[in-house]
PAFI-722890 format. One line per field, with one value per residue: x, y, z of N, C-alpha, C in turn; residue number from 1. Coordinates in steps of 0.1 Angstrom, whole numbers, padded with zeros to 4 digits, always signed. Layout:
BEGIN
n_X X,...
n_Y Y,...
n_Z Z,...
ca_X X,...
ca_Y Y,...
ca_Z Z,...
c_X X,...
c_Y Y,...
c_Z Z,...
pos NUM,...
***
This chain:
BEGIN
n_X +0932,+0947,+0943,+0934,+0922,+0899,+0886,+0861,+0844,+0850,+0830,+0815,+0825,+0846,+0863,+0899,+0920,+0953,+0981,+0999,+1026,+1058,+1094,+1117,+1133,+1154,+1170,+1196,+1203,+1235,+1269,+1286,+1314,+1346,+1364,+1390,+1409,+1399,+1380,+1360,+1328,+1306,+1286,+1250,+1235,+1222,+1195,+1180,+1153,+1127,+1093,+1062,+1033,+1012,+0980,+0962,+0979,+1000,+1024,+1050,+1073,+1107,+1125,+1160,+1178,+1207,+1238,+1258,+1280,+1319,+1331,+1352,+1391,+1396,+1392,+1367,+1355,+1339,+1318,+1288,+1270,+1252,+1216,+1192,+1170,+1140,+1120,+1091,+1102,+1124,+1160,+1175,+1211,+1224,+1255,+1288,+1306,+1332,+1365,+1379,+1408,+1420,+1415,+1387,+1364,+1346,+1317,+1310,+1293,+1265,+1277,+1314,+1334,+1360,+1395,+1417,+1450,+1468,+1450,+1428,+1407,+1369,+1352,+1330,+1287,+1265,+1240,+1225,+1190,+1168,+1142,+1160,+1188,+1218,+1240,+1268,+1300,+1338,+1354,+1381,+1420,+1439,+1472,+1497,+1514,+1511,+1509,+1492,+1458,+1427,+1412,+1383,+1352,+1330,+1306,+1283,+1279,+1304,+1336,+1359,+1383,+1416,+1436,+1465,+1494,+1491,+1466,+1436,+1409,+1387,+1355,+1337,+1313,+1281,+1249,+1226,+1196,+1175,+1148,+1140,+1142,+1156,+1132,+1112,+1126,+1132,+1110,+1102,+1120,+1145,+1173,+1209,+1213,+1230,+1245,+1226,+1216,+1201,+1214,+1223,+1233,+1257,+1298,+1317,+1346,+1375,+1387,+1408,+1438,+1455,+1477,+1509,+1531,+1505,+1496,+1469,+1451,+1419,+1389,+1366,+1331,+1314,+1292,+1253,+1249,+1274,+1297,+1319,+1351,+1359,+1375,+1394,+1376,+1352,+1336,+1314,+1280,+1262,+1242,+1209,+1182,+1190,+1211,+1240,+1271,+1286,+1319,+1351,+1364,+1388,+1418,+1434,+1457,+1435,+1412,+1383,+1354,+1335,+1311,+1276,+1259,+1236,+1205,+1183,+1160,+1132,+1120,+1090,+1081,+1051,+1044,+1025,+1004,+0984,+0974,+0979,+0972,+0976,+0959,+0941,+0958,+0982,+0996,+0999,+1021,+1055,+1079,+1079,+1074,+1054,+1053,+1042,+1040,+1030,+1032,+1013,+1013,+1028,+1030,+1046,+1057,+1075,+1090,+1104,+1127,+1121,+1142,+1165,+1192,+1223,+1211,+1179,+1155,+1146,+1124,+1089,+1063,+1032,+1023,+0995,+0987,+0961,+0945
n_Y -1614,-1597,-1565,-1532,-1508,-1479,-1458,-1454,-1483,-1517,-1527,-1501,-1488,-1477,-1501,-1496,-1504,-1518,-1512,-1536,-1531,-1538,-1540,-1564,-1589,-1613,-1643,-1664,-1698,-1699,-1712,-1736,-1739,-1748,-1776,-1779,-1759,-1748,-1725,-1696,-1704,-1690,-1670,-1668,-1664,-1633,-1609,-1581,-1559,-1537,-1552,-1559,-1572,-1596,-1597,-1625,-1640,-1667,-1676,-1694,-1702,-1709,-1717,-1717,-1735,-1734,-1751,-1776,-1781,-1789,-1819,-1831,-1835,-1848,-1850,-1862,-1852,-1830,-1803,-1793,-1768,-1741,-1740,-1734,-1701,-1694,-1669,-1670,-1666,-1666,-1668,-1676,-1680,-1708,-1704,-1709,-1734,-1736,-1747,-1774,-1789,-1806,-1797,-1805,-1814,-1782,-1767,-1737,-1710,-1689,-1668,-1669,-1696,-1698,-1704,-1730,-1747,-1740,-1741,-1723,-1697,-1702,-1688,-1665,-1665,-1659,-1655,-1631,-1618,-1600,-1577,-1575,-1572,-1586,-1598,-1608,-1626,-1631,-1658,-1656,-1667,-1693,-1691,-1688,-1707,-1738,-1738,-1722,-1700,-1705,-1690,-1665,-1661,-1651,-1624,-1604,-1579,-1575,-1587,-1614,-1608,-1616,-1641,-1636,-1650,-1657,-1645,-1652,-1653,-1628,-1630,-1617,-1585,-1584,-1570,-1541,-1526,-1495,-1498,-1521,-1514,-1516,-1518,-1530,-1555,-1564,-1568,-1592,-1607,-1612,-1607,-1587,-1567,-1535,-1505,-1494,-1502,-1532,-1562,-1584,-1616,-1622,-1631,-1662,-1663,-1676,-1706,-1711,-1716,-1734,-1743,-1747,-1755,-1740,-1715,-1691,-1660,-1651,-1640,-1619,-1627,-1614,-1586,-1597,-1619,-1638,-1658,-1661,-1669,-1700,-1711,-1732,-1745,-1762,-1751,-1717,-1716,-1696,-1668,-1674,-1666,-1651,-1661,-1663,-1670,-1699,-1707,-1716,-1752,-1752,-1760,-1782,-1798,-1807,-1821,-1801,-1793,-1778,-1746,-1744,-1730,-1704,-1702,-1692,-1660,-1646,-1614,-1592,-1557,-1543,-1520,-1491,-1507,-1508,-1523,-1555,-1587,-1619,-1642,-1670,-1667,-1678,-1709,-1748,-1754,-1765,-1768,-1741,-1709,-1676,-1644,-1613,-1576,-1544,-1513,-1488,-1474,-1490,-1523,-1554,-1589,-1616,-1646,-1675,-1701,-1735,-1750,-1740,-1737,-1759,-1792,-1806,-1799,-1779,-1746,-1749,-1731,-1718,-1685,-1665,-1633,-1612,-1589
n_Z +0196,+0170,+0172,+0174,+0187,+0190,+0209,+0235,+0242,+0232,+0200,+0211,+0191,+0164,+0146,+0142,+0116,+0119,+0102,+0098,+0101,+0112,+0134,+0134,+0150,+0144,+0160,+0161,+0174,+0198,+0190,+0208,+0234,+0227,+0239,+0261,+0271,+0244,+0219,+0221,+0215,+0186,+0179,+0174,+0143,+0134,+0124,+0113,+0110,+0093,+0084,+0070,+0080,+0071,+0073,+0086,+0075,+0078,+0093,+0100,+0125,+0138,+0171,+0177,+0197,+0215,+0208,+0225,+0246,+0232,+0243,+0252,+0245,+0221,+0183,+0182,+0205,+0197,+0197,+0189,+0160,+0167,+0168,+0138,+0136,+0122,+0110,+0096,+0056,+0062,+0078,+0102,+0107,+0130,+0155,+0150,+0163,+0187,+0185,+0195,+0215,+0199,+0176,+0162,+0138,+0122,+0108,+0090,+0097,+0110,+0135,+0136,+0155,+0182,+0170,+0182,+0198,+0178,+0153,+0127,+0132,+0123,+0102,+0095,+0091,+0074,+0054,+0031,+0038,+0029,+0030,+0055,+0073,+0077,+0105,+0115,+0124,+0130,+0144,+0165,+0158,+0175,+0171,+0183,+0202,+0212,+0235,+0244,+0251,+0241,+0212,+0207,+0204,+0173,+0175,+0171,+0166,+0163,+0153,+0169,+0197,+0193,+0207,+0235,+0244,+0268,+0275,+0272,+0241,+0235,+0235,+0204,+0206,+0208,+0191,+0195,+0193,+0192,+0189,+0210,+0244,+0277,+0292,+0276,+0270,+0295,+0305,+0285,+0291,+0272,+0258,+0269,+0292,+0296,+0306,+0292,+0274,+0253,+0244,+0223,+0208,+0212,+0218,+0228,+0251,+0247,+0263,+0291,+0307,+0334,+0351,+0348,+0316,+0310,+0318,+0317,+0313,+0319,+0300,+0290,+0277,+0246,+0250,+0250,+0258,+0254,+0266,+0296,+0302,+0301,+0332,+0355,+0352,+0341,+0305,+0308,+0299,+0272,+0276,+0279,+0255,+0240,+0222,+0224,+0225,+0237,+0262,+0262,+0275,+0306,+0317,+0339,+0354,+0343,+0322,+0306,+0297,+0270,+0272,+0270,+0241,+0237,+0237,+0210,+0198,+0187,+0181,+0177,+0171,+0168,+0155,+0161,+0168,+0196,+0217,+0216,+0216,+0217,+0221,+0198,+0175,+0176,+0176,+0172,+0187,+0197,+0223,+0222,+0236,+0236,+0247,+0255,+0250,+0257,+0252,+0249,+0231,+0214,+0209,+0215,+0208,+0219,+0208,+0222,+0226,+0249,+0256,+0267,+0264,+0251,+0244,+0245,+0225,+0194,+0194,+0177,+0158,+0150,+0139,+0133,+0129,+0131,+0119
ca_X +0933,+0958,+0936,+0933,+0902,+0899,+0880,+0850,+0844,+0846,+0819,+0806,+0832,+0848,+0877,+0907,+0929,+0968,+0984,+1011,+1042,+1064,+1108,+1113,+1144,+1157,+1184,+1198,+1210,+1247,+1274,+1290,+1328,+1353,+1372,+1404,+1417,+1392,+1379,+1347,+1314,+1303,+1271,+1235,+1235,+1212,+1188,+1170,+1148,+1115,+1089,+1049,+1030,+1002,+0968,+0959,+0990,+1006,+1039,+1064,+1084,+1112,+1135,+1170,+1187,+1220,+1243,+1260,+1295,+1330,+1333,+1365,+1400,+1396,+1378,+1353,+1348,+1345,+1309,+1282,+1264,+1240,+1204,+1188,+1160,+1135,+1104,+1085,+1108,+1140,+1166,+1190,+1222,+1231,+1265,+1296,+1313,+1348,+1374,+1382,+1421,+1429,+1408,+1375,+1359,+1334,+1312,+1310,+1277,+1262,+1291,+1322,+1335,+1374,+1406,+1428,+1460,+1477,+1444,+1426,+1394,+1360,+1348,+1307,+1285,+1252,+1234,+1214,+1179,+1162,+1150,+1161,+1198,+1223,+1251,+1279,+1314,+1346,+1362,+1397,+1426,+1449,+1480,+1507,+1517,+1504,+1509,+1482,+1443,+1420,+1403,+1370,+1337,+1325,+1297,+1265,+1287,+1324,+1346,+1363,+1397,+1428,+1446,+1477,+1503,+1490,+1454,+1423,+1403,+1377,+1340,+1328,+1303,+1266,+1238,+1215,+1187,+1171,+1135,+1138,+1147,+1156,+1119,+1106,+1136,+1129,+1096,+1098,+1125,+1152,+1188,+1215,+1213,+1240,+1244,+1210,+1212,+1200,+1228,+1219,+1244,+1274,+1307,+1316,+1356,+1386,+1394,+1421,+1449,+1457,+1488,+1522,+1528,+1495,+1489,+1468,+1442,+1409,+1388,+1353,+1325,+1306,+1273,+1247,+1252,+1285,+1299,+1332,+1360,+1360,+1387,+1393,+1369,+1341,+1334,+1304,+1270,+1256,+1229,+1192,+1170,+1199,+1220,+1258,+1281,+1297,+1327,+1361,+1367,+1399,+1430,+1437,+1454,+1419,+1404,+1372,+1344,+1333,+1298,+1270,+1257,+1220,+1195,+1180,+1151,+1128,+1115,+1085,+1077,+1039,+1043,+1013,+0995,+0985,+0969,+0980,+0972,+0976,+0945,+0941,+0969,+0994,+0992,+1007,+1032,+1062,+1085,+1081,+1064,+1050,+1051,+1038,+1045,+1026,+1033,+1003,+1015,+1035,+1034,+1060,+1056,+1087,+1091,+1110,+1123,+1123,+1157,+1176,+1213,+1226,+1204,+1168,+1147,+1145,+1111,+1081,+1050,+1026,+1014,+0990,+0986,+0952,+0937
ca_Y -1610,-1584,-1554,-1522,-1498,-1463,-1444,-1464,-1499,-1524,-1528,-1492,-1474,-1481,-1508,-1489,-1516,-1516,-1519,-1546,-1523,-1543,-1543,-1576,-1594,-1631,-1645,-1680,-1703,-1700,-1723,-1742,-1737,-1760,-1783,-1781,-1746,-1746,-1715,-1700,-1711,-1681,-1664,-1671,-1651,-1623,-1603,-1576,-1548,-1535,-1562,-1557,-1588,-1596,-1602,-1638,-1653,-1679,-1674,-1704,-1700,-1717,-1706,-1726,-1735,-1732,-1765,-1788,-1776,-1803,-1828,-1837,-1824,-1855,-1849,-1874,-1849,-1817,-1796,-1786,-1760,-1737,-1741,-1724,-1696,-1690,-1665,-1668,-1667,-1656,-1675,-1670,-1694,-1711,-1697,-1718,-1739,-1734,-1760,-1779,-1785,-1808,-1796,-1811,-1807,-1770,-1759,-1719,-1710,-1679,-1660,-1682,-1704,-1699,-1716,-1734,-1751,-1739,-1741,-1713,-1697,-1699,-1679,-1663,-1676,-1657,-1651,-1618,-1622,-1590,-1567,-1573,-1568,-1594,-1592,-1617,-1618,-1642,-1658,-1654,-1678,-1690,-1693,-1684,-1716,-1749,-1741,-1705,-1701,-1704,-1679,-1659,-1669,-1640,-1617,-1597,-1565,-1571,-1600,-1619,-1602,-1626,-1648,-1639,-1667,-1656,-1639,-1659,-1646,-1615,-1625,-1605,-1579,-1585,-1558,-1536,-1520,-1487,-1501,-1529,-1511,-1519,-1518,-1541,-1561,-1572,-1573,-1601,-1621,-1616,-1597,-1584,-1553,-1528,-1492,-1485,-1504,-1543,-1564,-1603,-1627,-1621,-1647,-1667,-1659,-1686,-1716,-1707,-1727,-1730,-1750,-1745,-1745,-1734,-1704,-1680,-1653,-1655,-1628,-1619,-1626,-1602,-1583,-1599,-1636,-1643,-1666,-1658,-1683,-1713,-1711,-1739,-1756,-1764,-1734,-1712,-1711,-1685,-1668,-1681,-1658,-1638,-1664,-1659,-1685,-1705,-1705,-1726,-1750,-1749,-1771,-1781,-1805,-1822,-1817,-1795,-1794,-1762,-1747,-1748,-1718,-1695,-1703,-1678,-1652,-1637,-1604,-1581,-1548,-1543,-1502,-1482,-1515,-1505,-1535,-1569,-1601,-1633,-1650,-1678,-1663,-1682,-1725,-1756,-1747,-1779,-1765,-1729,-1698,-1668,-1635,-1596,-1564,-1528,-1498,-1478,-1471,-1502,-1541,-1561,-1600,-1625,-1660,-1681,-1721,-1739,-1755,-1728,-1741,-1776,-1811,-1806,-1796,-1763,-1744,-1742,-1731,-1711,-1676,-1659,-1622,-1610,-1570
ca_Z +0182,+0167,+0169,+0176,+0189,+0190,+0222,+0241,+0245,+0219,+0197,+0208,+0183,+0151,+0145,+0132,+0112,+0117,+0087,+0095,+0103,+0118,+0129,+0136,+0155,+0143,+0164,+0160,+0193,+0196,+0193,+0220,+0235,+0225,+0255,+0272,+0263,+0230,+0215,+0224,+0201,+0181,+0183,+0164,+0131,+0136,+0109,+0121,+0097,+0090,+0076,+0066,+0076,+0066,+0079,+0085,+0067,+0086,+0098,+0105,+0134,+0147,+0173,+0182,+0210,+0216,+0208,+0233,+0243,+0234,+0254,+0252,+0234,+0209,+0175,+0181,+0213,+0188,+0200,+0171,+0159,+0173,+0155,+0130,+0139,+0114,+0111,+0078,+0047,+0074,+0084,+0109,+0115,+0142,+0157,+0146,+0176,+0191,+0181,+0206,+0219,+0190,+0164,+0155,+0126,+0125,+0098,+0094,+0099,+0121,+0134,+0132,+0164,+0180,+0173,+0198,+0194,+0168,+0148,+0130,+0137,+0118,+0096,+0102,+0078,+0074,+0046,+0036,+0038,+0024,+0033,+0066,+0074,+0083,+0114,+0116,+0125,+0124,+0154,+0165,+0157,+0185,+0161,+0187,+0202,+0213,+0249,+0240,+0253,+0229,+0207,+0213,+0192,+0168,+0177,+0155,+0162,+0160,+0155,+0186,+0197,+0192,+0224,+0236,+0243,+0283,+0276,+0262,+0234,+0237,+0225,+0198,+0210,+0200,+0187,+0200,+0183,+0201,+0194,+0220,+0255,+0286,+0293,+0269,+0271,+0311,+0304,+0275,+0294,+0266,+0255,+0279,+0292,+0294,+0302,+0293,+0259,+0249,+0232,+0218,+0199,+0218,+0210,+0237,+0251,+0247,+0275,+0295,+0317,+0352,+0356,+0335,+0307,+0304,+0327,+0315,+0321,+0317,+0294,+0289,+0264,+0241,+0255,+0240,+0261,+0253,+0281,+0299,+0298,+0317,+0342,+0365,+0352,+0325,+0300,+0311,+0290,+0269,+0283,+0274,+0246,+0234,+0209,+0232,+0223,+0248,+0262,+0261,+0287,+0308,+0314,+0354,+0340,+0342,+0309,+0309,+0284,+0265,+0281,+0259,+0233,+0244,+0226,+0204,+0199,+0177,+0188,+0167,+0174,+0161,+0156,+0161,+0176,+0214,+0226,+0209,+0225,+0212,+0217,+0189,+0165,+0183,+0174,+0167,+0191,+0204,+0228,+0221,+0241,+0233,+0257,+0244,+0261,+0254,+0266,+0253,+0219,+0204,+0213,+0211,+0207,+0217,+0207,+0230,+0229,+0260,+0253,+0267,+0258,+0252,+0246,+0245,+0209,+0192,+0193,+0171,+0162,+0141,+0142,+0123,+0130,+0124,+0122
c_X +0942,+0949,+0937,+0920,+0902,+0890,+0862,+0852,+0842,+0833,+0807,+0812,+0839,+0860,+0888,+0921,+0945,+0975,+0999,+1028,+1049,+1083,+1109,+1133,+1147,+1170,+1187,+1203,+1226,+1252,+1283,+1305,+1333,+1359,+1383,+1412,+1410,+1389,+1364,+1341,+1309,+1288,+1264,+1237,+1222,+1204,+1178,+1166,+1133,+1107,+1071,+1043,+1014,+0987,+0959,+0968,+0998,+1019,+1047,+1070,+1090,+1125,+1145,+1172,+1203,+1226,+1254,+1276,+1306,+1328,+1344,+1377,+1401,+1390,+1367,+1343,+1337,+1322,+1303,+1279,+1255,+1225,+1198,+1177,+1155,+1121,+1097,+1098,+1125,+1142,+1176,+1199,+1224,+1247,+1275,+1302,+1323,+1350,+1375,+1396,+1424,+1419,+1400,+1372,+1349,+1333,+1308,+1293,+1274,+1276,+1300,+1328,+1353,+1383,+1410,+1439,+1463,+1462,+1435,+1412,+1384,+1356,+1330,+1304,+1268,+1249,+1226,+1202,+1175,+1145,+1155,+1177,+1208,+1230,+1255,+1293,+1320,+1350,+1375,+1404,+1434,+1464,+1495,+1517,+1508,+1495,+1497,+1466,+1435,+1410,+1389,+1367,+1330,+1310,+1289,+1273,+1303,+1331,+1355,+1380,+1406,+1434,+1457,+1482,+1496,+1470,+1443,+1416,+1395,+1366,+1338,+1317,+1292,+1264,+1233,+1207,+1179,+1154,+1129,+1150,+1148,+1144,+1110,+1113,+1132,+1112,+1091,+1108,+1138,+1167,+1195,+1218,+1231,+1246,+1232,+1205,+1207,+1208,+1220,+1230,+1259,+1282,+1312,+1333,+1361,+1388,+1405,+1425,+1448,+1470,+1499,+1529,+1516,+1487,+1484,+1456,+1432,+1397,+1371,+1341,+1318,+1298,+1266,+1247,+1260,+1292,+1314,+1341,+1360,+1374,+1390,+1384,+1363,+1338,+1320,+1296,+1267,+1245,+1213,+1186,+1180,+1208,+1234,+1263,+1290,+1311,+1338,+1362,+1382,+1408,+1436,+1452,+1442,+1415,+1389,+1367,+1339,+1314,+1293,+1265,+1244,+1215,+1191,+1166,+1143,+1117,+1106,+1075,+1066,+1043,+1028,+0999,+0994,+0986,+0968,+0981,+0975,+0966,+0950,+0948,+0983,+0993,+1004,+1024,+1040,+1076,+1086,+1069,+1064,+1049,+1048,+1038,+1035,+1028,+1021,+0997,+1019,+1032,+1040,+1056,+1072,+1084,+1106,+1114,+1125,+1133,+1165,+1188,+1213,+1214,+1186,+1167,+1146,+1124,+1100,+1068,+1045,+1021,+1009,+0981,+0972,+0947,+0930
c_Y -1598,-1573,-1544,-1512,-1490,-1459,-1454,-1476,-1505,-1532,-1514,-1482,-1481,-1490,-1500,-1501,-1514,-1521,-1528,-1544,-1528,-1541,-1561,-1580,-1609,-1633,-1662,-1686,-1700,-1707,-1727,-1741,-1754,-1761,-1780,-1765,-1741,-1731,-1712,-1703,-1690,-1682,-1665,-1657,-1647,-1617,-1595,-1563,-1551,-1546,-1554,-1568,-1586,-1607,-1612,-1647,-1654,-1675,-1685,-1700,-1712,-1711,-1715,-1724,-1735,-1749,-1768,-1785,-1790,-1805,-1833,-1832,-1837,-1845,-1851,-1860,-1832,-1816,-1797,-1773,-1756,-1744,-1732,-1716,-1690,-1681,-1667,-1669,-1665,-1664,-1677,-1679,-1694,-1709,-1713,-1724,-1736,-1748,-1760,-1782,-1789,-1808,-1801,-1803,-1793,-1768,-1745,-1718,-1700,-1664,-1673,-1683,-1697,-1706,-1722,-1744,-1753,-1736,-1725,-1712,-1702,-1692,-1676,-1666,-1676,-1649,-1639,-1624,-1607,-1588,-1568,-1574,-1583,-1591,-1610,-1620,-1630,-1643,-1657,-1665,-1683,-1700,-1690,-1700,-1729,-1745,-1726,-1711,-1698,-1693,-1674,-1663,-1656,-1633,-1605,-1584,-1563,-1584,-1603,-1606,-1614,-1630,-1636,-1653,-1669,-1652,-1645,-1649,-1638,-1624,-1617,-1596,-1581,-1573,-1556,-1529,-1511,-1488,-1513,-1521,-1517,-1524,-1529,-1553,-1573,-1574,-1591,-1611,-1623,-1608,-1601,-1572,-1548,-1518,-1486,-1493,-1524,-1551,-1579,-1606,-1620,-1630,-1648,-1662,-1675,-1690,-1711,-1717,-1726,-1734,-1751,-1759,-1738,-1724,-1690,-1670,-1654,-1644,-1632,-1623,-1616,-1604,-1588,-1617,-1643,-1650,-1664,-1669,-1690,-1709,-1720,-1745,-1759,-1745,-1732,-1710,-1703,-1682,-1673,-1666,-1646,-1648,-1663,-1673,-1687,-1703,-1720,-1735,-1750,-1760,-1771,-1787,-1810,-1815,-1814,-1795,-1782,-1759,-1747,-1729,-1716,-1698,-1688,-1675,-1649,-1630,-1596,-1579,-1543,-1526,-1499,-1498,-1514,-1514,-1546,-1576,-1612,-1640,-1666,-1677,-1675,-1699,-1734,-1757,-1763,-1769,-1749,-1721,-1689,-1653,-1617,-1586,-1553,-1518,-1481,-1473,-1483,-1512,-1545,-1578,-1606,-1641,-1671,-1700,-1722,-1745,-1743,-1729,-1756,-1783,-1798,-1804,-1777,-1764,-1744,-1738,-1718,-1698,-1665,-1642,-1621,-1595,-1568
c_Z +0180,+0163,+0177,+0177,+0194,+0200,+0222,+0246,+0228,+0215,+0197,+0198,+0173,+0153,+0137,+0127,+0112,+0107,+0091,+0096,+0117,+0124,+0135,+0138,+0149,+0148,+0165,+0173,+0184,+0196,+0208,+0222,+0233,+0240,+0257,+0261,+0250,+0228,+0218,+0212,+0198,+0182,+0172,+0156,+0134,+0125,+0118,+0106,+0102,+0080,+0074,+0070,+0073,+0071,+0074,+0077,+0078,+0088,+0107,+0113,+0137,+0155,+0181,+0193,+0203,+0214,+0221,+0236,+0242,+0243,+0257,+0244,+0224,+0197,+0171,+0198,+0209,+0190,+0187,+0170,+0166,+0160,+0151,+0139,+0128,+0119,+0097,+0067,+0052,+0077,+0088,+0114,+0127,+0145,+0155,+0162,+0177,+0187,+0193,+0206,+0205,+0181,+0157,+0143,+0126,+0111,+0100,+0093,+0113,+0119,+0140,+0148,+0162,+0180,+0184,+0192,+0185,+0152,+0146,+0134,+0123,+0111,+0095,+0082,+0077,+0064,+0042,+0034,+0039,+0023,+0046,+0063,+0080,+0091,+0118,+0113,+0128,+0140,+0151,+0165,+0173,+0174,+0170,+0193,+0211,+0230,+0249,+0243,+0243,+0220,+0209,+0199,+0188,+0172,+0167,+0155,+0162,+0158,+0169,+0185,+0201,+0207,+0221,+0236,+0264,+0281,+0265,+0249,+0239,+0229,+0219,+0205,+0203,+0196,+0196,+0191,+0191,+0200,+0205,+0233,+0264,+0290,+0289,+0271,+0286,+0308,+0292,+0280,+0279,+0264,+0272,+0280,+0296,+0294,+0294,+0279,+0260,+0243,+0232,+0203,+0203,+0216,+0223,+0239,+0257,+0260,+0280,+0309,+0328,+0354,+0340,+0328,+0305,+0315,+0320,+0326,+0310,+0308,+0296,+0277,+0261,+0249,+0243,+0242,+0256,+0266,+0283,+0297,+0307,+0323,+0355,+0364,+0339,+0320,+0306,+0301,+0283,+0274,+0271,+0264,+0239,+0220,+0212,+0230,+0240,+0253,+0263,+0274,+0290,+0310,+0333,+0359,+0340,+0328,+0313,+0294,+0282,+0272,+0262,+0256,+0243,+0235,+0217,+0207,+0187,+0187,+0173,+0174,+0164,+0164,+0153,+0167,+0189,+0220,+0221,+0219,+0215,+0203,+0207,+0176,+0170,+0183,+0171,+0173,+0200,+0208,+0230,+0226,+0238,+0243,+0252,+0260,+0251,+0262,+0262,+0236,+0209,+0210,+0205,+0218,+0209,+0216,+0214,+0227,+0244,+0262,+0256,+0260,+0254,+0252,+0242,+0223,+0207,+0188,+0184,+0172,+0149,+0142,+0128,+0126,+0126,+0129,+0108
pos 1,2,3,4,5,6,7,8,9,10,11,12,13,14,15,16,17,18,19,20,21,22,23,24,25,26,27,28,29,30,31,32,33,34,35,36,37,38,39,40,41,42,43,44,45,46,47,48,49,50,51,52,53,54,55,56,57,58,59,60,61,62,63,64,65,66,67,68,69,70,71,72,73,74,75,76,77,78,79,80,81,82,83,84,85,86,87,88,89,90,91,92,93,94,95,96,97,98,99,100,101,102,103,104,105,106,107,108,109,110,111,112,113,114,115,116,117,118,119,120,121,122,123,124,125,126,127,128,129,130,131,132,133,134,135,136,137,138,139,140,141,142,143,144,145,146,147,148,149,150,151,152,153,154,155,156,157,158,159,160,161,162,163,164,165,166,167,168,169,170,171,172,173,174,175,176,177,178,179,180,181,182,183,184,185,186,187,188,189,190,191,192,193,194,195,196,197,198,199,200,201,202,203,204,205,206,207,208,209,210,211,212,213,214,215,216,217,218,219,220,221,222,223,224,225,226,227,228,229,230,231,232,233,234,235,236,237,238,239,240,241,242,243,244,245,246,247,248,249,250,251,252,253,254,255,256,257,258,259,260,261,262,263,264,265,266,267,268,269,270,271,272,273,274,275,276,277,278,279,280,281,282,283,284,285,286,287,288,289,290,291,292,293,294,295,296,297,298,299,300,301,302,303,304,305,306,307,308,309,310,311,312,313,314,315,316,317,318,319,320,321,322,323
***
């Protein structure tokens, strides 16, 4: 039960009630890298803020996976979207996909997916949802020439950085927020750490070549499980519980497939709750886990899907807070 108890044993001293002060994380899965030189898949739109919840009302959760990286440089091969992550009345997009070589179709949505051949990027595509804050950012074009690696997939803190005609796109940089540390962070199994900080919804970085015309270099993605660029092969994943877009894949000539997005998160930090459990608050739950951290003073609850990346189902389940 979500409670709280003041000096003794419970039952020999008074219940002191927490009043519902919550900050609260929503992060969407990311999207998936486009194929053969594609652009990476942009990162799960984010929303993070202070909330109130409220004792014994129900709370909806659902928390995405990551979508399915291109499969091919057709349009018929052309990746999707990440999926949505909701908490209660919140609802955080799924990260837009990279185009794939010849330009599949992409809906903007999250933070926006990157171009490739000749095509431009995405544009992010997250809504506010008040009071909490939104973060989402645009991928990069690759507009230089055909024979160019594909653009980086936007990130919650910066937009991607543009190809060269030789150098793949940059993933956007994800967020961090200085109420989830290192500490809590490894303890709940989620973000990517960093120089001491947490980052989630990182943009995946642009496919890149091997064999000429199409020799390039290979770049990194945002902190925050953005996936590096394929290189010599298929693109690389986003990482799991953070929302990092995929990455592009590369060109041998063999044609490579884009990796797939990270699923997403929701993370909340119960302030001034010491000792929060679960218990029977936690229900109705298909694919999705639940894991809580205290350190004496605060608990912190994460909501996980089991779909890390690619294929499976996104998470849900019910939780009903109670103090």
């Amino acid at each position: 039960m979500g409670r709280k108890y003041v000096g003794g044993l419970i039952g020999a001293s008074p219940l002191v009630g927490w009043d519902g002060s919550a900050s609260v994380l929503i992060v969407a899965g990311g999207g998936g890298g486009g194929a053969v030189m594609g652009g990476g898949g942009g990162a799960g739109g984010l929303l993070e803020g202070n909330l109130t919840l409220t004792s014994g009302a129900q709370y909806a959760i659902t928390v995405g996976r990551g979508s399915t990286g291109s499969t091919g440089r057709s349009p018929s091969g052309q990746g999707s979207n990440g999926s949505d992550t909701v908490f209660g009345s919140h609802t955080a997009k799924g990260g837009s996909a990279g185009v794939t070589w010849t330009a599949g179709s992409v809906t903007s949505s999250g933070s926006g997916g990157g171009g490739a051949y000749t095509t431009t990027h995405i544009v992010a595509n997250q809504p506010s949802s008040p009071p909490l804050t939104a973060y989402a950012n645009d991928g990069s074009s690759n507009t230089s020439s055909s024979a160019s690696p594909g653009g980086g997939g936007g990130g919650a803190g910066a937009a991607a950085t543009a190809p060269t005609s030789t150098v793949a796109g940059v993933g956007g940089v994800g967020k961090s927020f200085s109420w989830i540390t290192t500490t809590v962070a490894t303890a709940l199994g989620v973000g990517e750490e960093d120089s001491g900080n947490v980052y989630f919804a990182g943009g995946g970085a642009g496919g890149a070549g091997t064999v000429n015309p199409y020799v390039h270099t290979a770049s990194s993605g945002g902190l925050g499980g953005g996936a590096a660029s394929g290189y010599g092969g298929a693109g690389n994943d986003g990482l799991a519980h953070t929302g990092g877009g995929g990455s592009g894949g590369s060109y041998t000539p063999t044609d490579y497939p884009g990796g797939d997005g990270g699923s997403g998160v929701v993370v909340v930090k119960l302030v001034g709750n010491a000792n929060y459990s679960l218990g029977s608050d936690f229900s109705n739950t298909s694919g999705l886990t639940a894991t809580t951290y205290s350190d004496g003073t605060d608990s912190w609850v994460a909501f996980k899907c089991t779909a890390t990346s690619g294929g499976g189902t996104t998470g849900t389940g019910t939780w009903t807070p109670t103090f």
